[in-house]
C-alpha positions as CSV (number, residue, x, y, z in Angstrom):
1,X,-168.0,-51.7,102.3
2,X,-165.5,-54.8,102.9
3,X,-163.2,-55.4,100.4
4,X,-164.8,-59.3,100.5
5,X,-168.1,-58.1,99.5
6,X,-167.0,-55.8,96.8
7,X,-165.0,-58.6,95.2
8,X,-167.8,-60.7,95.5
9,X,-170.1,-58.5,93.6
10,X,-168.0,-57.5,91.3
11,X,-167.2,-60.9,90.2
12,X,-170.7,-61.8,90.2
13,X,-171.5,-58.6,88.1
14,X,-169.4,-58.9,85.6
15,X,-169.5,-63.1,85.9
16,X,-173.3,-63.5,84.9
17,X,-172.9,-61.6,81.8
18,X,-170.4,-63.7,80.1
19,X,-172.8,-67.0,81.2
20,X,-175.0,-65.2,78.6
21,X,-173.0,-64.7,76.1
22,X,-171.2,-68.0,75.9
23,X,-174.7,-70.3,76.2
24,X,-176.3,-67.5,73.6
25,X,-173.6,-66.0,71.8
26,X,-176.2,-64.5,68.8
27,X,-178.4,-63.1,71.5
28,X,-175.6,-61.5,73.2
29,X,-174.2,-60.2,70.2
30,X,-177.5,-58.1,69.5
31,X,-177.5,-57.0,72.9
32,X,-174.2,-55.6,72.8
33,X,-174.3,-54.0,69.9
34,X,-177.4,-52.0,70.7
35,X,-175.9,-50.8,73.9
36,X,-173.9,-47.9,72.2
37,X,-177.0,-46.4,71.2
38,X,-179.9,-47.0,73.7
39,X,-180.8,-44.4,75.1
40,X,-183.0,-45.9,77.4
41,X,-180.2,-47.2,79.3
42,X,-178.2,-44.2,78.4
43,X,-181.1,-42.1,80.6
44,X,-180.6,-44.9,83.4
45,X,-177.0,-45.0,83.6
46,X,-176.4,-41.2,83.3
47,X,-178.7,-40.6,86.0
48,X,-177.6,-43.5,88.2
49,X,-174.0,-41.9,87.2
50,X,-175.1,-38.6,88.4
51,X,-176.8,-39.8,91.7
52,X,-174.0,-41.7,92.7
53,X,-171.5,-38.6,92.4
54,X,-173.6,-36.2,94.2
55,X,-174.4,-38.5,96.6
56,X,-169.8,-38.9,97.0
57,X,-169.9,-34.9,97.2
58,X,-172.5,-34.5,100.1
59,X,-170.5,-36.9,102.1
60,X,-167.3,-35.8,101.2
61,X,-165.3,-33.0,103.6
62,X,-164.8,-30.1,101.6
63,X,-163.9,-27.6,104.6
64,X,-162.8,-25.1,101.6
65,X,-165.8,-25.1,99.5
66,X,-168.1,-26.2,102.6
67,X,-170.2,-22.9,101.8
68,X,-170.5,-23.6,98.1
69,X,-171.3,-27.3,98.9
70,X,-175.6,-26.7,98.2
71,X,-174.9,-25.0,94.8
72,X,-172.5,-27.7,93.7
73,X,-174.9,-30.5,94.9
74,X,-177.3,-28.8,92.5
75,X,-175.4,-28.2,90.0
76,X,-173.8,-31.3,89.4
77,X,-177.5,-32.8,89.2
78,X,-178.4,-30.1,86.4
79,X,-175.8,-31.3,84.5
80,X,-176.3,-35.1,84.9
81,X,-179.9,-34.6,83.9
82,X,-179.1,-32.2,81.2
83,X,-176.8,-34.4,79.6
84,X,-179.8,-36.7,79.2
85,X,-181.9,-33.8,77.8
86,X,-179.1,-32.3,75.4
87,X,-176.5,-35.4,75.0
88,X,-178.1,-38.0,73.4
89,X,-176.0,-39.2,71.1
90,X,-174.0,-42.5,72.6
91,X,-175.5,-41.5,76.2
92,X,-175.3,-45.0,77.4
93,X,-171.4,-44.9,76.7
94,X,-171.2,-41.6,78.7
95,X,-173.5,-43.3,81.4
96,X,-171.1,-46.3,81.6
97,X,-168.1,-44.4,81.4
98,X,-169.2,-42.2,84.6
99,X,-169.9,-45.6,86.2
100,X,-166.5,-47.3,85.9
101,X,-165.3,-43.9,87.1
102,X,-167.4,-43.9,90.2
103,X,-166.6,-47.9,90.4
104,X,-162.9,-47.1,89.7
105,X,-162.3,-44.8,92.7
106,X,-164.9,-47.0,95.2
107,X,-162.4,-50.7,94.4
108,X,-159.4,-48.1,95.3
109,X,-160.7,-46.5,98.2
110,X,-162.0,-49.5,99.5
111,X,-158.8,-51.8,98.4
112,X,-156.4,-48.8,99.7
113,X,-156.1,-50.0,103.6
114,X,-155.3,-54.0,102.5
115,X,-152.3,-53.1,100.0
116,X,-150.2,-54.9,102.7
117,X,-152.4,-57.4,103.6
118,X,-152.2,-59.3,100.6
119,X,-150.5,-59.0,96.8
120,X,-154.1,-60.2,95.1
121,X,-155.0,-56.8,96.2
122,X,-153.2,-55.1,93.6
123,X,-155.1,-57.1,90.9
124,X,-158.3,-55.4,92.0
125,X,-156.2,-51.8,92.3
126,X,-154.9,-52.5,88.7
127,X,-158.8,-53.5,87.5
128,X,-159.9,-49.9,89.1
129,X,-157.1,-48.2,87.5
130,X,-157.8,-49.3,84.2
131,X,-161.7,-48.8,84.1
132,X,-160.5,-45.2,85.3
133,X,-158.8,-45.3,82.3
134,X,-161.3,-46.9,80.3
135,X,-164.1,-44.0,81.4
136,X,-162.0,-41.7,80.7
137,X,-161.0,-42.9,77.2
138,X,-164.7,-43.5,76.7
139,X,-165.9,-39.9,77.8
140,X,-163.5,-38.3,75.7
141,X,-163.9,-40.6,72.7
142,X,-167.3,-42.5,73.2
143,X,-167.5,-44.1,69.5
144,X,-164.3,-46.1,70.7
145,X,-166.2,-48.2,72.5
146,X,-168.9,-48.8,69.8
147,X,-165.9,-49.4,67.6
148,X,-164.7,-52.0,70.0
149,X,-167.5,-53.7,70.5
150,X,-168.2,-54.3,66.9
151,X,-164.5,-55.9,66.8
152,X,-165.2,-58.4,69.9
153,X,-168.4,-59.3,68.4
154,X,-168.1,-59.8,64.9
155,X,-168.1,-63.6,64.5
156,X,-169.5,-66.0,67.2
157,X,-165.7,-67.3,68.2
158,X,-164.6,-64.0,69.4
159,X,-167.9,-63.8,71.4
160,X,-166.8,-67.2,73.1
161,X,-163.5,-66.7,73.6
162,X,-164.2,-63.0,75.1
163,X,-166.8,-64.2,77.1
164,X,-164.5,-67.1,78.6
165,X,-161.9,-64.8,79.3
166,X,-164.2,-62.5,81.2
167,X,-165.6,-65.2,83.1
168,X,-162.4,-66.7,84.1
169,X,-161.2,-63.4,85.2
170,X,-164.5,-62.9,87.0
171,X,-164.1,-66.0,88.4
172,X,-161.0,-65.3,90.4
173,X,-162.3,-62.0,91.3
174,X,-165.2,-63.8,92.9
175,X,-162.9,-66.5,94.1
176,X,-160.6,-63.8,95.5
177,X,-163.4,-62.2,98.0
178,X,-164.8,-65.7,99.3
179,X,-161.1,-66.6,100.0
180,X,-158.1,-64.5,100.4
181,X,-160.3,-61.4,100.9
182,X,-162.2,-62.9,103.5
183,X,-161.0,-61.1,106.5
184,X,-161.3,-57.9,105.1
């Protein structure tokens, strides 16, 4: 994938959200605070979670474990679909928390060959690194980010002001990979 059309999406994914919450901030709110809990999303994002990493282990090289490659493939999906089965408590937090992992090591590997190309591409390195961080904070500690939620949401001026940030931020990101990240 271009580093452009990553940027782009991710901008745009994380852009529309905060549209939401600043023209229904109540709305939002709800939303958000549910999402610790759901497991219907939970089930979706765990699973989502799960495909994506066996999917980065097929195509991955593994010369050493190129034998054992079938059995890890499979096992990997028992435990992605097991943790729906015997992990339901704050699923969708797991879920997302494998996602910004998976999303973390895709804006690196992708933003890795354009580290010289420009200095806005350590701004996207920098967001990778800390979702990396946030998934793994979140994995190990999952109530931390119903916790924090609770905090940005608990009066309709936090929910604006978060939401603005995010936007701007989102913004730029999006501004960044119909721009300076055009070429690459």
């Amino acid at each position: 994938m271009k580093l452009s059309l990553l940027t782009i999406l991710l901008g745009l994914g994380m852009g529309l959200p905060q549209v939401y919450g600043l023209a229904n901030p109540q709305k939002f709110t709800a939303s958000v605070r549910r999402f610790p809990r759901n497991f219907a999303i939970g089930v979706i994002l765990m699973l989502l979670g799960t495909a994506w990493f066996v999917w980065n282990v097929n195509v991955e090289p593994i010369a050493d474990f190129a034998t054992f490659k079938p059995y890890m493939l499979v096992g990997f999906s028992a435990i992605g679909i097991a943790s729906c089965i015997f992990v339901r408590d704050f699923l969708a937090v797991r879920g997302l928390a494998v996602l910004f992992l998976l999303l973390g090591k895709l804006i690196v590997d992708t933003g890795r060959p354009h580290l010289g190309d420009s200095p806005f591409v350590l701004v996207i390195q920098a967001w990778a690194y800390l979702l990396i961080l946030a998934g793994i904070w979140f994995t190990v500690a999952p109530w931390r980010l119903r916790d924090f939620l609770n905090f940005a949401t608990a009066n309709e001026n936090r929910v604006r002001i978060g939401s603005a940030v995010r936007l701007a931020f989102a913004a730029f990101v999006l501004v960044l990979g119909l721009t300076t990240f055009r070429a690459m």
